[in-house]
C-alpha positions as CSV (number, residue, x, y, z in Angstrom):
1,X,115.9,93.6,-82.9
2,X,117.0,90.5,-84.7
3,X,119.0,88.5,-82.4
4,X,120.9,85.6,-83.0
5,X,122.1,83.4,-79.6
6,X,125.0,80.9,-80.4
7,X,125.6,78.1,-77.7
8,X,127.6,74.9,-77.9
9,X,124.6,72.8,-76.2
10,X,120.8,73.2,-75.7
11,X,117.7,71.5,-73.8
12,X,116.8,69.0,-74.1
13,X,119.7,67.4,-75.4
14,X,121.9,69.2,-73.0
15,X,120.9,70.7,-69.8
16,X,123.2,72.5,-68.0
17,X,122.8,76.1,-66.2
18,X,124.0,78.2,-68.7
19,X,121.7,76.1,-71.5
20,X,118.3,76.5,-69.4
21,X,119.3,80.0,-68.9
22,X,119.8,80.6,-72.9
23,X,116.2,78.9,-73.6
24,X,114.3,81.1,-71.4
25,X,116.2,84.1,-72.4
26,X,115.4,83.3,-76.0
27,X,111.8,82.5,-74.7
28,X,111.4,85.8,-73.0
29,X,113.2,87.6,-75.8
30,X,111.3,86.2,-78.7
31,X,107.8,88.0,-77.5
32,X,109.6,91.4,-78.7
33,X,112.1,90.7,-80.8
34,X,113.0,87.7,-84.1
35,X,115.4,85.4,-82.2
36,X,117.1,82.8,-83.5
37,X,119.2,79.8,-81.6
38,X,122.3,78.6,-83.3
39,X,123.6,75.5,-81.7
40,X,125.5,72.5,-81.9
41,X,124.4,69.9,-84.8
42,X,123.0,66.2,-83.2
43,X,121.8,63.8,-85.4
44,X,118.4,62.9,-82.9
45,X,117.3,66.4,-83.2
46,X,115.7,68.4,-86.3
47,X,117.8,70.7,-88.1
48,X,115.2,73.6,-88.1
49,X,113.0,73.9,-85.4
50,X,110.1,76.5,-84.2
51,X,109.5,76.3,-80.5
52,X,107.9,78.5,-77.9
53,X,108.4,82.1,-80.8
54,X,111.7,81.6,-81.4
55,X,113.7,79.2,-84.0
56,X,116.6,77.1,-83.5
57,X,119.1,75.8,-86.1
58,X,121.4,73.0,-85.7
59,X,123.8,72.0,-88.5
60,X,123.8,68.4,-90.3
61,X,127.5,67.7,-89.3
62,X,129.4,64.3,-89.3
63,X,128.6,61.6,-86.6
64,X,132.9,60.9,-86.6
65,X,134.0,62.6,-83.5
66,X,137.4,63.9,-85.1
67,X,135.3,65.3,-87.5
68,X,131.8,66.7,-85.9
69,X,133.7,69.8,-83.8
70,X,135.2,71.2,-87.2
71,X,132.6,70.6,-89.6
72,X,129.9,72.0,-86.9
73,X,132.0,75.2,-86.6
74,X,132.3,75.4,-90.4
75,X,128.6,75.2,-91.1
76,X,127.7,77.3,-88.3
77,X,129.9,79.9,-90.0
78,X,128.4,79.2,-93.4
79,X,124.9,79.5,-92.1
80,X,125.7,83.1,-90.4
81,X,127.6,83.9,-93.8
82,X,124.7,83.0,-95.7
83,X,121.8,84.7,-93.5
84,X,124.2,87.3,-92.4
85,X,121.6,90.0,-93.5
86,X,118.6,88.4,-90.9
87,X,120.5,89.3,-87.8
88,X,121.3,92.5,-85.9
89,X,123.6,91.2,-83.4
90,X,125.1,87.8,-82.2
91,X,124.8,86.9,-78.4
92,X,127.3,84.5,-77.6
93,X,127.0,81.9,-74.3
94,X,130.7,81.3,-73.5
95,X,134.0,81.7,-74.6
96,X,134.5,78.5,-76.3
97,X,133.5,77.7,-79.1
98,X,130.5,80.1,-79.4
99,X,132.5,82.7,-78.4
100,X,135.0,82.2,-81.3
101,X,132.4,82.0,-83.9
102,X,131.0,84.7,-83.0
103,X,133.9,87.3,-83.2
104,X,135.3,85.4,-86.5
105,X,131.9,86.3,-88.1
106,X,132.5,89.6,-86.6
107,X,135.4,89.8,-87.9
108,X,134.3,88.6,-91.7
109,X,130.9,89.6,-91.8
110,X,130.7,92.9,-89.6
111,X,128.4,91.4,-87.3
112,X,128.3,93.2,-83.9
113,X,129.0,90.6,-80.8
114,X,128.3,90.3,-77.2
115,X,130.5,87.1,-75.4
116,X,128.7,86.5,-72.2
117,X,131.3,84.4,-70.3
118,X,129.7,82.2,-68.5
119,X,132.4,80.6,-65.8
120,X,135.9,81.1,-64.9
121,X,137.1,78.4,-66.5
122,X,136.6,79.9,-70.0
123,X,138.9,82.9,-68.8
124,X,141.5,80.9,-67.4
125,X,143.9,82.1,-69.9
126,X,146.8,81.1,-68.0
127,X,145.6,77.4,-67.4
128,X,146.5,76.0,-71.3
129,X,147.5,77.4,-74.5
130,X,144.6,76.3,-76.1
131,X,142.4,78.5,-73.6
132,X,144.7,81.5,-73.8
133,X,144.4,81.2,-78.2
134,X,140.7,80.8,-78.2
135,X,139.9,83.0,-75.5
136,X,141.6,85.9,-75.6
137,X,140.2,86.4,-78.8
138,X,137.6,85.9,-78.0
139,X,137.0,88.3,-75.4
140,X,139.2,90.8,-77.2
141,X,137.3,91.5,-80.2
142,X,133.7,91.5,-79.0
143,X,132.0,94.5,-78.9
144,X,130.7,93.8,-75.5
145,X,131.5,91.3,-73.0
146,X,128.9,90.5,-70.1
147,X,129.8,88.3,-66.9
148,X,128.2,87.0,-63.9
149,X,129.6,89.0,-60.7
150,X,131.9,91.3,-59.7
151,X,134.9,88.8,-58.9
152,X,134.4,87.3,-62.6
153,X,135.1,90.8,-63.9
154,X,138.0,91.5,-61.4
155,X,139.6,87.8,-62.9
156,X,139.2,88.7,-66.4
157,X,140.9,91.9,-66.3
158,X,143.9,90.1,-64.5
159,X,144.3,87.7,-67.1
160,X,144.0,89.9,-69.9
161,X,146.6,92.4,-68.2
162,X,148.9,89.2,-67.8
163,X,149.0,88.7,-71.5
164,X,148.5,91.7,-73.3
165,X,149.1,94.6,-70.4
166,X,147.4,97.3,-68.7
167,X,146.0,99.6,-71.4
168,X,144.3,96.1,-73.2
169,X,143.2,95.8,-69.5
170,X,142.1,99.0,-69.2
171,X,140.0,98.6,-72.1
172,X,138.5,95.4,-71.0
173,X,136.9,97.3,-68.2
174,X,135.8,99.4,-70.7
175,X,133.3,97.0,-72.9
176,X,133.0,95.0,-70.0
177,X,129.6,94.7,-67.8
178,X,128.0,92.6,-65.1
179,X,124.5,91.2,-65.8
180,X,124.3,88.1,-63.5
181,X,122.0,84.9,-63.7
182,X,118.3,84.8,-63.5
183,X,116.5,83.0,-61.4
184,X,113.9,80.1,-62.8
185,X,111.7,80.1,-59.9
186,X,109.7,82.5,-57.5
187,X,110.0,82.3,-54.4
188,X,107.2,83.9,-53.1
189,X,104.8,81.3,-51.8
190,X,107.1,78.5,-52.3
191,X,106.9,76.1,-49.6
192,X,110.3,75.3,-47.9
193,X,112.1,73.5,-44.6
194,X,112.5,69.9,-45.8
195,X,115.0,68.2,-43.7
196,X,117.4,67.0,-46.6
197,X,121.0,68.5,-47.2
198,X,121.1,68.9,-50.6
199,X,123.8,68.9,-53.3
200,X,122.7,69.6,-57.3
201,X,125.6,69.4,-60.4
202,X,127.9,67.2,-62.2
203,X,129.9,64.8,-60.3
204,X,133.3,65.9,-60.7
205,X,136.6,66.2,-58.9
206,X,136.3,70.2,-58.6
207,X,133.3,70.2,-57.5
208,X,134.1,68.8,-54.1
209,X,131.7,66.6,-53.2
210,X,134.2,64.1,-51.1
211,X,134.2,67.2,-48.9
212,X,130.8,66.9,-48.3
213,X,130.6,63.7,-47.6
214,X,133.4,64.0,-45.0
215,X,131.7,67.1,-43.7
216,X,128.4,65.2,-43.3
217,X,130.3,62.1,-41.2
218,X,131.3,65.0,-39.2
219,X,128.0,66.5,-38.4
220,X,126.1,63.6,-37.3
221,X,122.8,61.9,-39.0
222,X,121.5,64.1,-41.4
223,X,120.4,63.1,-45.0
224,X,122.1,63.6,-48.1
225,X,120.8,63.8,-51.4
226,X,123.3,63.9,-54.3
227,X,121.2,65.2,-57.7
228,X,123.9,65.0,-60.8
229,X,125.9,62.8,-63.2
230,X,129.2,62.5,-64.0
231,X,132.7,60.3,-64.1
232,X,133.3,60.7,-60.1
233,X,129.9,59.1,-59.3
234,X,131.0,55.3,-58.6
235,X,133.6,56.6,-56.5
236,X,131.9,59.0,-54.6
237,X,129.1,55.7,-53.9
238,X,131.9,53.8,-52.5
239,X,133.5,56.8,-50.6
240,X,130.0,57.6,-48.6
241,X,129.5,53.9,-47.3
242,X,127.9,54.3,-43.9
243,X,126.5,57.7,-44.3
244,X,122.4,58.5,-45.1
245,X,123.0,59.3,-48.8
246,X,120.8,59.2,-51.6
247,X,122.4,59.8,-55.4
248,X,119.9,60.3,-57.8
249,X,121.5,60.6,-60.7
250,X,120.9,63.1,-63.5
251,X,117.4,64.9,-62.9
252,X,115.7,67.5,-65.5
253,X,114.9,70.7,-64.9
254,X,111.0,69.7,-63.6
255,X,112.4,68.1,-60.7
256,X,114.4,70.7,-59.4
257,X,111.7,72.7,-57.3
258,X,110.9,69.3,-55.5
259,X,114.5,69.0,-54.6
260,X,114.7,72.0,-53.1
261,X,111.5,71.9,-51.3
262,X,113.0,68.7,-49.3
263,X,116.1,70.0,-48.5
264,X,116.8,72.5,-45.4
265,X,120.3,73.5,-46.7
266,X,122.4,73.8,-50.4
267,X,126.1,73.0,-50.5
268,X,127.9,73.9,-53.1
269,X,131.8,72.8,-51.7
270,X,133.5,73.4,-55.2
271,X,137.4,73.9,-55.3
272,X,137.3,76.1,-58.7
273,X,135.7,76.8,-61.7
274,X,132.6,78.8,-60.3
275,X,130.9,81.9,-62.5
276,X,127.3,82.5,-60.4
277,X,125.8,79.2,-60.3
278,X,122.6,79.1,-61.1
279,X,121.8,76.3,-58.1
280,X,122.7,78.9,-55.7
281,X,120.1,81.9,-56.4
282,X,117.4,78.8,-57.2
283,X,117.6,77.5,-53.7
284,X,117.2,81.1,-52.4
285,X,114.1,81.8,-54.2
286,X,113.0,78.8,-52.5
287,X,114.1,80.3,-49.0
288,X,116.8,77.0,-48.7
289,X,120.1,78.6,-47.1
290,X,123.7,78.1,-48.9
291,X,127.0,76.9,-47.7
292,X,129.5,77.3,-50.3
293,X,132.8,77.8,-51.1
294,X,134.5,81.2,-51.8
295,X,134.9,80.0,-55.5
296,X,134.3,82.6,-58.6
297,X,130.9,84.7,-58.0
298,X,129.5,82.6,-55.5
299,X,130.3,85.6,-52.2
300,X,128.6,88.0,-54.6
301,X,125.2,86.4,-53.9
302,X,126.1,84.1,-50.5
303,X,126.3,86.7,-48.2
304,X,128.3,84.7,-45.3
305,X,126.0,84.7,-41.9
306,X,123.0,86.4,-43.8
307,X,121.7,84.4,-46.7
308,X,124.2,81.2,-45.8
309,X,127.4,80.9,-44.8
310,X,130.8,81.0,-47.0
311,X,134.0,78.9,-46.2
312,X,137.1,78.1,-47.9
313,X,137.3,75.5,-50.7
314,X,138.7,72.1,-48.5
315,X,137.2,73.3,-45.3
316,X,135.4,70.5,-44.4
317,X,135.6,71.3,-40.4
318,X,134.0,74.4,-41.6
319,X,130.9,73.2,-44.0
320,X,130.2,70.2,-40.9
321,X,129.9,73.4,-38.5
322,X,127.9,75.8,-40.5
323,X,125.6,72.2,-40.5
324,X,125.3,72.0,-37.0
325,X,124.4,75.7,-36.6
326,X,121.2,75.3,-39.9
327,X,120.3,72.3,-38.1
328,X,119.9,72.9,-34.4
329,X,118.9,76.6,-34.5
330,X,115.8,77.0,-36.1
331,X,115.8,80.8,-35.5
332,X,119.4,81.4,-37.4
333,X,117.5,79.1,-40.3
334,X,114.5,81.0,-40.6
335,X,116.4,84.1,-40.6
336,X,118.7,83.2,-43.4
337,X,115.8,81.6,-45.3
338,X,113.6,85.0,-45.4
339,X,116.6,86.8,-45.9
340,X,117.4,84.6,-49.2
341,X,114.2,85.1,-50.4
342,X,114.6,89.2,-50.3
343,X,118.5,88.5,-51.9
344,X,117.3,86.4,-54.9
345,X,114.7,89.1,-55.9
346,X,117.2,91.1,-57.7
347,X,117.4,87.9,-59.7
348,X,114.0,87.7,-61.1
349,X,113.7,87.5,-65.2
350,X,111.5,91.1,-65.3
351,X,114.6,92.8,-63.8
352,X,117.0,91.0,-65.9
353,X,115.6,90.6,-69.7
354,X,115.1,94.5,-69.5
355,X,119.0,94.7,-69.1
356,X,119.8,92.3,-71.8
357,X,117.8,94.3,-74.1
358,X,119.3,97.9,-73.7
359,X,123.1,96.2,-73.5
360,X,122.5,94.5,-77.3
361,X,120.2,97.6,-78.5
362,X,123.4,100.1,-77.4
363,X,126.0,97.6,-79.5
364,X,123.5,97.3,-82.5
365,X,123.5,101.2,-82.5
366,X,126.6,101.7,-81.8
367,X,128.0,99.0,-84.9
368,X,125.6,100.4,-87.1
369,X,122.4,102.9,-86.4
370,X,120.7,100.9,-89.6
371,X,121.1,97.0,-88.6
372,X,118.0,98.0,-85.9
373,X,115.2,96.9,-86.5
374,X,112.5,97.0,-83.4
């Protein structure tokens, strides 16, 4: 096939989950099939690059800020227009703004599309107009839509029954399927039981990390490390004076495994916002134990008292207790540690990239049995 993944952001530039996840898909991809990566233009970075059997475009847009989101979006449209015949299907990473291209040059080019929705806050329809006018379209005229767990799927369907009833709704459930993350690392030999309590993503408000931090004063002496950047990190420094904590700021990728080697337990304590982060099944592979919140898909993975422990977003009494237990019972930890590691298998690339293949073969064939092209 001839496969062409759209993404707002991509490594090394930007780093996120969902942006790792796209270059090792398009990695893994590009051994059996042409794949191309369309993505946002940035002035630092070549506009045609070759890397690792795949190639990646990124437009020459405008460095004025009004200007660069239009002008990207137009002459990411213009190249699909122009190479429209080179692709079989378009494999979109979230709602916005890929999302929209991607169904607009279905719409105007008769390219087949698959929107792979990548967190809840994409199909929060009900949160903002502008979410609602980007993307239920969005989601509405794909061919497919793929998403993260089982909860995601229930949340779409309720938005898009909100908005546009029960037999839109019904067919929702229809086109849509669950393919869930993939996990970067094994976890077969992986060494693990560090002593740190660990926390990886961007420093914002949702996330919850004041909880933590409460929830650590609660627990006793324990060691924190805080891995991520982002606008709530000066007050988050100020809020943890007296406690053992360690902010490291952004980290790449290559750190990551180190990270979780040190650290005896993952919390995740986010309020909203949550697809199936991919911090969760990463510590599993590593054997590390997760105490999360029951946000998005996070319960479809955290199995509470078997793999970690779930608790409600806010309950800070509940994360510092689920400490205590990791930390003084070495039994319960070991327990949850092997039983992670079993978990997370489903995870593992070989299980997944099979399933990405047959969902965008079965849309190619289905648009059009003469787009294919093995």
């Amino acid at each position: 096939m001839r496969i062409c993944i759209l993404i707002g952001g991509f490594p090394p530039e930007h780093i996120g989950g969902a942006e790792i996840q796209a270059e090792e898909l398009a990695r893994r991809l590009s051994g059996s099939h042409a794949v191309t990566v369309l993505t946002r233009g940035n002035p630092s970075m070549p506009v045609d690059e070759e890397r690792d059997g795949f190639r990646i475009h990124r437009p020459r847009v405008s460095n004025i800020r009004m200007l660069r989101t239009i002008a990207d979006f137009s002459k990411s449209l213009w190249f699909l227009t122009r190479r429209r015949k080179e692709f079989d299907v378009l494999l979109c990473y979230q709602v916005f703004s890929a999302g929209l291209l991607g169904v607009l040059a279905k719409r105007l080019l008769g390219l087949p599309v698959v929107v792979w929705i990548r967190g809840r806050g994409g199909i929060s329809f009900s949160s903002s107009y502008m979410r609602k006018s980007v993307g239920l379209p969005a989601v509405r005229w794909a061919d497919l839509v793929l998403v993260q767990s089982v909860r995601m799927k229930q949340f779409l369907l309720e938005e898009v029954g909100k908005f546009c009833g029960d037999d839109e709704a019904a067919k929702m459930d229809g086109k849509t399927l669950i393919i869930p993350n993939i996990v970067r690392f094994g976890g077969g030999g992986e060494e693990c039981g560090g002593t740190n309590v660990l926390f990886l993503g961007r420093l914002v408000r949702r996330k919850g990390v004041d909880d933590l931090l409460d929830a650590v004063r609660k627990a006793g002496d324990l060691r924190l490390v805080i891995a991520g950047a982002g606008p709530e990190r000066q007050n988050l420094e100020k809020y943890s004076a007296g406690l053992n904590v360690d902010f490291l700021g952004l980290v790449g990728p290559d750190r990551i495994p180190e990270l979780l080697r040190q650290a005896r337990v993952l919390v995740l304590p986010s309020r909203l916002g949550e697809g199936l982060p991919n911090v969760v099944i990463e510590a599993m592979a590593f054997g590390v134990p997760v105490i999360a919140t029951d946000v998005g898909g996070t319960p479809d993975v955290v199995k509470d008292g078997v793999t970690g422990f779930v608790v409600n977003p806010g309950d800070v009494d509940g994360i510092a207790d689920r400490l205590k237990k990791l930390y003084q019972d070495n039994e319960l930890w070991q327990t949850m540690s092997t039983n992670s590691r079993v978990e997370v298998q489903k995870y593992a690339w070989q299980n997944i990239v099979p399933l990405v293949e047959e969902v965008l073969r079965k849309v190619v064939e289905k648009a059009k049995p003469s787009r294919l092209r093995v």
